[in-house]
C-alpha positions in Angstrom: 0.0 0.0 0.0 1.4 3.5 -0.8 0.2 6.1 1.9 1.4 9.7 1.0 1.2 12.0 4.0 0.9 16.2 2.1 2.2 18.6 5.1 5.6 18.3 6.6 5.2 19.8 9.9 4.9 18.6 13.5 1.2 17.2 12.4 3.0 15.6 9.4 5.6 13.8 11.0 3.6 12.8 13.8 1.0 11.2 11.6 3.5 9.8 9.4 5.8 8.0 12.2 2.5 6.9 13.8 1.3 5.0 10.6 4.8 3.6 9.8 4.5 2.3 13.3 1.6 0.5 13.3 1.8 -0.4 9.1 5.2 -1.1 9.0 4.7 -2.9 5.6 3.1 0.4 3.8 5.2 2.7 1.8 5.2 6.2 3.0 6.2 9.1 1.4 6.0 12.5 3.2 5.5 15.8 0.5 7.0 18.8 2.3 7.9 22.1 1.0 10.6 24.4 3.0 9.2 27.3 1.0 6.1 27.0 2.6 7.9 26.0 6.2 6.1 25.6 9.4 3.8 27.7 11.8 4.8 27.6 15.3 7.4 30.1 17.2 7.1 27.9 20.4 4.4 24.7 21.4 3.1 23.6 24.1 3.2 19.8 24.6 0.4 18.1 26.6 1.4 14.6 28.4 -0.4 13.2 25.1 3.0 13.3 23.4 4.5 10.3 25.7 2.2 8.0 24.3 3.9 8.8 20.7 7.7 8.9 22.4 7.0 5.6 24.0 6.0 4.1 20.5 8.7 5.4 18.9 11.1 5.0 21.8 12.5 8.4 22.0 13.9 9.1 25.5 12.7 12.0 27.6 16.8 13.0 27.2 17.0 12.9 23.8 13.5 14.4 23.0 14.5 17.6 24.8 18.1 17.8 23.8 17.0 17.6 20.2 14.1 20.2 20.5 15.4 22.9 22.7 13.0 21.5 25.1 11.6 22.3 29.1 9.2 20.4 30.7 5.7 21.5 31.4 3.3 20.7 34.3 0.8 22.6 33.4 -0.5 26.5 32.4 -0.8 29.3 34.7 -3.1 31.9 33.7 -2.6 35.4 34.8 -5.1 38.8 35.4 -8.1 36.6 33.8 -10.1 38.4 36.2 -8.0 41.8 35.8 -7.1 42.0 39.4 -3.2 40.7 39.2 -4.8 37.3 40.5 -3.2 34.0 38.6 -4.5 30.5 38.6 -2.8 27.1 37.8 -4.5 24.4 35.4 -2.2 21.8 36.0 -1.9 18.0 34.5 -2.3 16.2 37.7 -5.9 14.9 38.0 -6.5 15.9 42.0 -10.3 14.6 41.5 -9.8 11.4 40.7 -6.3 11.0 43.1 -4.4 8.2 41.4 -1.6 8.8 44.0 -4.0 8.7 46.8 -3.0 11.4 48.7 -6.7 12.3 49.4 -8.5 9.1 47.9 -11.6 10.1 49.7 -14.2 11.4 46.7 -16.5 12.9 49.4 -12.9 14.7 50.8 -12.0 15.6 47.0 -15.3 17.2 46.9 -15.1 18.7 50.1 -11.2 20.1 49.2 -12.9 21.9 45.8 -15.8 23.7 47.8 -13.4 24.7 50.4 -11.3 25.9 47.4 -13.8 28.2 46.0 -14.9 29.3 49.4 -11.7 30.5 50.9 -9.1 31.0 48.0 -11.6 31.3 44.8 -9.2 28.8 42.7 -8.1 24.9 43.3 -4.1 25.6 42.9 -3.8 24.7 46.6 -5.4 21.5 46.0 -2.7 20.7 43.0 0.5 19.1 44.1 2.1 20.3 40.8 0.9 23.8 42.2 3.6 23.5 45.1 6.6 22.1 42.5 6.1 24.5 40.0 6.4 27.4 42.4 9.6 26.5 43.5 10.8 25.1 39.7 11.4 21.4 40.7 9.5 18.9 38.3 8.3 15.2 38.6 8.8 12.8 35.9 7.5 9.3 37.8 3.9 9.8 36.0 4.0 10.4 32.4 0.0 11.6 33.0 2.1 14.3 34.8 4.0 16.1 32.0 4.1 17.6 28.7 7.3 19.5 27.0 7.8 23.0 25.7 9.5 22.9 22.3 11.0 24.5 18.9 8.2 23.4 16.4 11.4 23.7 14.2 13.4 21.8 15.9 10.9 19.0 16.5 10.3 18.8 12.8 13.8 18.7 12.1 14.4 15.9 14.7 10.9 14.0 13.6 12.3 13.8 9.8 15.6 12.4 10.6 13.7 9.6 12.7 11.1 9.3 9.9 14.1 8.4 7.2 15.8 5.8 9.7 12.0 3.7 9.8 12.7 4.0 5.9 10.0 7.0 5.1 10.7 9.2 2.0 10.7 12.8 1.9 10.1 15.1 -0.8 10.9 18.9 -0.7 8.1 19.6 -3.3 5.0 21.3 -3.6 1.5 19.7 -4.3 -0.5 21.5 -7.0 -3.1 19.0 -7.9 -4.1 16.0 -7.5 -5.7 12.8 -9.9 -9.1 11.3 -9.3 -10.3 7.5 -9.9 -13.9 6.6 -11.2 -14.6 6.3 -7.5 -13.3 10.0 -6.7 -10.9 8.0 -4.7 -6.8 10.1 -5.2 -4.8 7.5 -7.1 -1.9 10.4 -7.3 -0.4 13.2 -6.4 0.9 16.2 -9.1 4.1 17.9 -7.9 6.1 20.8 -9.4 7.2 19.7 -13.2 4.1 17.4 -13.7 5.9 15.3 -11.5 3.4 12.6 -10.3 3.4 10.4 -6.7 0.7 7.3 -7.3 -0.7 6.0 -3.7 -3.7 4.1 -2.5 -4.0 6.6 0.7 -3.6 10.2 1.6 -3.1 12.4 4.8 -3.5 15.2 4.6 -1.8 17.6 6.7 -1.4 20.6 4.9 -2.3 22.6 7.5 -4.0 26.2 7.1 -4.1 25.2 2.8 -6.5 22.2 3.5 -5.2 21.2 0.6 -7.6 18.2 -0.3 -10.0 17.8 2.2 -11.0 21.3 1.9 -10.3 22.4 -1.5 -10.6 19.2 -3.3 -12.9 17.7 -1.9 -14.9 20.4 -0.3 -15.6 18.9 3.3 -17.9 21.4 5.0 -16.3 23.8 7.4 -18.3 24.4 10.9 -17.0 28.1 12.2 -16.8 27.9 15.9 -16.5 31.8 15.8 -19.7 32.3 17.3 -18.5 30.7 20.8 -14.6 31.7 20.7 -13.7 35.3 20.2 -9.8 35.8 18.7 -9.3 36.1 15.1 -5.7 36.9 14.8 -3.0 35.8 16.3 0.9 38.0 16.7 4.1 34.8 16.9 7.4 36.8 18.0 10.5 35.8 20.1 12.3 36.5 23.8 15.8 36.4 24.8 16.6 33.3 27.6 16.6 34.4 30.9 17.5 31.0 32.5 14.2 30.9 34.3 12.9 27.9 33.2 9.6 27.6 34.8 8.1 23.8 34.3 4.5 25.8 32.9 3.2 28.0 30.1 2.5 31.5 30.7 -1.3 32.9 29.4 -1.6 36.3 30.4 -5.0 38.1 29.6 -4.7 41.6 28.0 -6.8 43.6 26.9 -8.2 42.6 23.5 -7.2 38.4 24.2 -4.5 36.8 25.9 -0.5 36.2 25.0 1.7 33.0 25.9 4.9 33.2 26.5 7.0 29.2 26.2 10.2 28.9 27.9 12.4 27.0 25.6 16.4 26.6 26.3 17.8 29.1 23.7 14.7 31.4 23.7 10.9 32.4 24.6 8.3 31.7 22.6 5.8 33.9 22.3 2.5 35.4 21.2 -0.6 37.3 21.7 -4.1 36.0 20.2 -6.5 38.6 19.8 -9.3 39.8 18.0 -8.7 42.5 15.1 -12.1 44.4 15.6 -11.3 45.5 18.7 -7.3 46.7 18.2 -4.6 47.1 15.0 -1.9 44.8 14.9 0.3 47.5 15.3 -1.7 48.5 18.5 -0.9 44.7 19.8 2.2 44.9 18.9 2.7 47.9 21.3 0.9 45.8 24.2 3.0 43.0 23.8 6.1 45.5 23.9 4.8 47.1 27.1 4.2 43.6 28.9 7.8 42.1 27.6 9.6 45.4 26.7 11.6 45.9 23.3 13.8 42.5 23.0 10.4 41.5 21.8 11.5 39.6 18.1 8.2 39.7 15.6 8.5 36.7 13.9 4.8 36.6 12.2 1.4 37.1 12.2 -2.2 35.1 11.1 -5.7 35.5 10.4 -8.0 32.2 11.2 -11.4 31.1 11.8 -12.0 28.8 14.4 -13.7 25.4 13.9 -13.5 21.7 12.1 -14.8 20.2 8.9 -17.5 17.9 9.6 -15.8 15.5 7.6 -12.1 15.0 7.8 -12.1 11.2 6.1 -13.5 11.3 2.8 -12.7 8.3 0.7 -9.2 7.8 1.0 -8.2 11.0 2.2 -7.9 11.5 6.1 -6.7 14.9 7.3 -4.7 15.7 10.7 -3.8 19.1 12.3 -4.3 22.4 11.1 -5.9 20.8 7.8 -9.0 19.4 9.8 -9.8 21.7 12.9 -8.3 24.7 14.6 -8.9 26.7 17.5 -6.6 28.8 18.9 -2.9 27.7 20.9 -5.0 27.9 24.6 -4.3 24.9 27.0 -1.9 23.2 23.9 -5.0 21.5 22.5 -3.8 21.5 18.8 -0.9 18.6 18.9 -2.5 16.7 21.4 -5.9 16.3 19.3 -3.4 15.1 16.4 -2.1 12.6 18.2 -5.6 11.0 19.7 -7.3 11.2 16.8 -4.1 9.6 15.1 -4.2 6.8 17.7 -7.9 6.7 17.1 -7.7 6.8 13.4 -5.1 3.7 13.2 -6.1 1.3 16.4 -9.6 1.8 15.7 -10.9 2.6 12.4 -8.2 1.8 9.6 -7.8 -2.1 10.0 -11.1 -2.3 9.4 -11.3 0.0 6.4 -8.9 -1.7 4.6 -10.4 -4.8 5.2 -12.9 -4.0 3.2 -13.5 -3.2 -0.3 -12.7 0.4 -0.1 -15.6 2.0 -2.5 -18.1 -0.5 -0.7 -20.8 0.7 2.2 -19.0 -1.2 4.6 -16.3 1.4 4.2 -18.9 4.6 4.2 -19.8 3.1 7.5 -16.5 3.0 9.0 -15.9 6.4 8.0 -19.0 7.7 9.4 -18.4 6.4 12.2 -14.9 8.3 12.5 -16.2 11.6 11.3 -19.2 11.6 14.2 -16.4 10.9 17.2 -14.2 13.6 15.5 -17.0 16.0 16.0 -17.9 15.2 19.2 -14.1 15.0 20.8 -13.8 18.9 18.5 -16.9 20.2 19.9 -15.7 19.2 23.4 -12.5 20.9 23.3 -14.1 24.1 22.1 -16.4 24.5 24.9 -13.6 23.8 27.4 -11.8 26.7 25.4 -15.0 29.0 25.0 -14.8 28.3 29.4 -11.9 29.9 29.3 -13.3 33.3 28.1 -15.9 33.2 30.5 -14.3 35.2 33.0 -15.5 38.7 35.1 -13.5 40.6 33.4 -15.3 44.3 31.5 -12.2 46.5 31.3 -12.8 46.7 27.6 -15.2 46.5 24.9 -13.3 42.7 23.8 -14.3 41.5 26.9 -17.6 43.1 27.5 -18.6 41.6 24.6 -18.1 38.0 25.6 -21.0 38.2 28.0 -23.5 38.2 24.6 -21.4 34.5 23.4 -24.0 31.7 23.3 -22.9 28.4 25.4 -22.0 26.0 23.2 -24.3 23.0 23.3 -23.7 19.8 21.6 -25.2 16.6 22.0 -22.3 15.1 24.1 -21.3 18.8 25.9 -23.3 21.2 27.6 -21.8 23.8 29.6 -24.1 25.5 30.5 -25.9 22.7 32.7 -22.0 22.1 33.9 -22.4 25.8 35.2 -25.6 24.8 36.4 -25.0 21.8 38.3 -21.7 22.5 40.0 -23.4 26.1 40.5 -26.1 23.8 42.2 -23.7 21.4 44.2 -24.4 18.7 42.0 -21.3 16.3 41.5 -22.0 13.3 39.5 -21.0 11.0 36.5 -23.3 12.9 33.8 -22.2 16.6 35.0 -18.5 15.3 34.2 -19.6 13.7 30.5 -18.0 16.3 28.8 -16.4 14.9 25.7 -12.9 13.5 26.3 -11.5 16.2 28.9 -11.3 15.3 32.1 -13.2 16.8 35.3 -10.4 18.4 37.0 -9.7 20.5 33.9 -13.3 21.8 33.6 -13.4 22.6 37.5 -9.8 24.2 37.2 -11.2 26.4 34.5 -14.4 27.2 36.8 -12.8 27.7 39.9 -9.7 29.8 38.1 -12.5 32.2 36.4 -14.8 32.5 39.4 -17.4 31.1 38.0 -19.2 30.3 41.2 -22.7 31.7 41.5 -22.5 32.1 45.6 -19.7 31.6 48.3 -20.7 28.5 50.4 -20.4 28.8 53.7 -18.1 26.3 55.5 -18.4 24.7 59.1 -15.2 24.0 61.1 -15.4 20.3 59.8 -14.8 21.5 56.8 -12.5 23.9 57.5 -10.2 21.5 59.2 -10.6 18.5 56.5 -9.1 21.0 54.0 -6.4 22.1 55.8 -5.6 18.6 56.5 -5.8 17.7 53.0 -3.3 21.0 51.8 -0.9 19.7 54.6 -0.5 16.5 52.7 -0.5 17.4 49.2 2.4 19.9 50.6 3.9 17.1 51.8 3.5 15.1 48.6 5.3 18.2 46.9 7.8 18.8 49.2 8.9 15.0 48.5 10.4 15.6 45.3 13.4 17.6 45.1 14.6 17.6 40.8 15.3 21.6 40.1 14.0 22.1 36.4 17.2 23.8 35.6 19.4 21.3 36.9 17.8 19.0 34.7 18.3 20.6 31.8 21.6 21.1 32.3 22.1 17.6 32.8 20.7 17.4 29.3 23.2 19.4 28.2 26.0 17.8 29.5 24.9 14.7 28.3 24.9 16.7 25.0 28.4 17.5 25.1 29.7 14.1 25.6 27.8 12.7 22.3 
């Protein structure tokens, strides 16, 4: 089987290395162009990547040394409510406990009331909160962890894995493409007439959508209705050697910036929404908040949302190509990787098994399309929560009060709002597509989205200061400075 993956970035080589992996037998053949190059300044990694660095055995050590890496617990989001205040969303799941340092749901429940009552946010409930503070990190739990890297790098470091498991790579450009009687791609036109013949195609073309949108003309839902930025400013930062193990978001005043700590660099950025200031006038407010080492690197326009269909016939798209958003939380690798995993483990062995122009095969793909929709419409609304905030300083964030909740069949956030607004805590509040509960209530708490303060009896009072005594504890029992391990890194580096 030939399999030609269009898109050489991080989606790209991901996708590629993944199928390789689990269809060793295929032939592959990755269509990049380093005209067109790659998007990102600076990405956020969520602790979906270990899955992929596991299957490809790529060591945390060598990962990092061959991205510029750090690692990251977590995000912390500053002056949402535009009072200084800063909140932590990080990746350990406190409500369900795996390291049992509560294990107690009724306490767990107990510690998040408490939370809201006394300190308006859960971060004192978060372990990672504690580690992060003082810049140690924890890599026992690979639930626990994600990575800040150089998308350039990684792509870089990706291809040269991707040639070793025998993939091919072609700096070209695709200009069209040739159909079957069955509308089905049997190949690929390159620059000079040059043609690539295949029985699959990924398409990861990012921001082009170079089949599944303009060849095959997959309809686009716009999620612009629910989430508000339409722009978005990339630029750079000097090193400081601060390495914090998290992700900056800071709110300003027309969206909200990120800054990445890498090891040679920040990257950095500011998403926003061009009816409310220039780019020139964002500019000058990322400026003032990281003063004039600021590097401009680039800029983008984009629509948020997802093509209902992202596998037609035998054309499956990943990344930017299929569904975007905007960079909050570090959503847009980690989809391509579960819907990857999803794509191959779940839904591929059985297509090809089949007869490819059969209904057996329209089945399968439905099938695929109606998850993708429901996992996309999830992560929207747990981006659209992040909006949500108390904030009216300016006419941006006025004018998120008049949003609609999303509502989808599998996500309703209004009725979360609702139910934990009502004290209700149970298995249908937290069915929110594939996100867990901890990150919807960090979102809540962070925001203040609490209707009323509930008022706590001493029994309370004293189980949640006995729960913050351990989790200090718990935190206090690891000792690895992020810095020191990086420079371990390095000096690991230096001996190769």
């Amino acid at each position: 089987m030939k399999i030609v993956v269009i898109g050489g970035g991080t989606a790209g080589c991901i996708s590629a290395l993944l199928f390789k992996k689990k269809f060793p037998s295929v032939d592959l053949t990755i269509v990049r162009s380093k005209e067109i190059g790659i998007l990102g300044p600076g990405e956020g990694l969520t602790p979906a990547i270990n899955s992929f660095l596991d299957d490809l055995d790529i060591s945390i050590d060598e990962f990092i040394l061959n991205t510029g890496g750090t690692i990251k617990h977590g995000v912390m989001f500053n002056n949402w409510s535009n009072d200084g205040s800063s909140w932590f969303h990080g990746f350990y799941d406190f409500y369900n406990d795996k390291k049992n340092i509560i294990g107690n749901k009724n306490t767990i429940i107990n510690n998040f009331k408490s939370s809201i009552s006394l300190n308006n946010n859960l971060d004192k409930i978060n372990y990672l909160y504690y580690l992060v503070l003082d810049n140690k990190i924890n890599l026992e739990s690979k639930e626990e962890y994600g990575y800040h890297i150089d998308a350039r790098k990684l792509t870089i470091f990706l291809e040269k894995i991707a040639e070793k498991m025998g993939i091919s790579i072609l700096d070209d450009k695709v200009f069209n493409v040739e159909t079957d009687q069955f509308n089905n791609i049997s190949s690929i036109i390159l620059s000079d007439n040059k043609k690539i013949d295949c029985d699959f195609v990924l398409d990861c073309s990012g921001f082009q959508k170079l089949i599944i949108g303009k060849h095959y003309k997959s309809k686009w839902v716009s999620m612009s209705e629910f989430l508000p930025a339409t722009n978005a400013i990339t630029c750079f930062l000097p090193p400081d050697n601060n390495f914090k193990p998290y992700t900056d978001a800071t709110a300003l005043k027309y969206g909200w910036s990120w800054k990445i700590p890498l090891q040679h660099r920040y990257g950095c950025g500011y998403v926003y929404n061009e009816n409310y200031v220039s780019k020139d006038n964002a500019i000058k407010e990322l400026i003032d908040l990281y003063g004039d080492k600021l590097e401009i690197v680039g800029s983008f326009e984009y629509k948020p949302g997802f093509f209902k269909e992202t596998w037609i016939n035998n054309c499956f798209a990943n990344g930017l190509s299929s569904s975007f958003f905007e960079p909050i939380e570090a959503t847009t690798i980690s989809s391509v990787i579960s819907t990857m995993y999803n794509f191959l483990v779940h839904y591929f062995p059985k297509y090809i098994k089949q007869n490819i122009n059969d209904q057996s095969s329209s089945e399968i793909q439905n099938l695929f399309n109606k998850k993708f929709v429901e996992n996309q419409s999830g992560l929207m609304s747990l981006l659209h929560l992040h909006y949500r905030t108390n904030r009216n300083d300016t006419d941006f964030w006025k004018s998120i009060k008049n949003y609609p909740f999303p509502k989808f069949e599998t996500v309703d956030i209004e009725r979360f709002l609702n139910d934990i607004n009502s004290n209700i805590y149970n298995e249908d509040t937290f069915k929110m597509s594939n996100w867990q509960e901890y990150s919807w209530m960090s979102v809540y708490a962070g925001n203040k989205l609490h209707e009323d303060i509930v008022e706590l009896d001493k029994d309370d009072i004293q189980l949640y200061n006995e729960s913050i005594i351990k989790i200090k504890d718990v935190a206090d029992s690891y000792s690895t400075n992020h810095l020191e391990f990086l420079k371990t890194t390095k000096q690991m580096k230096e001996k190769i």
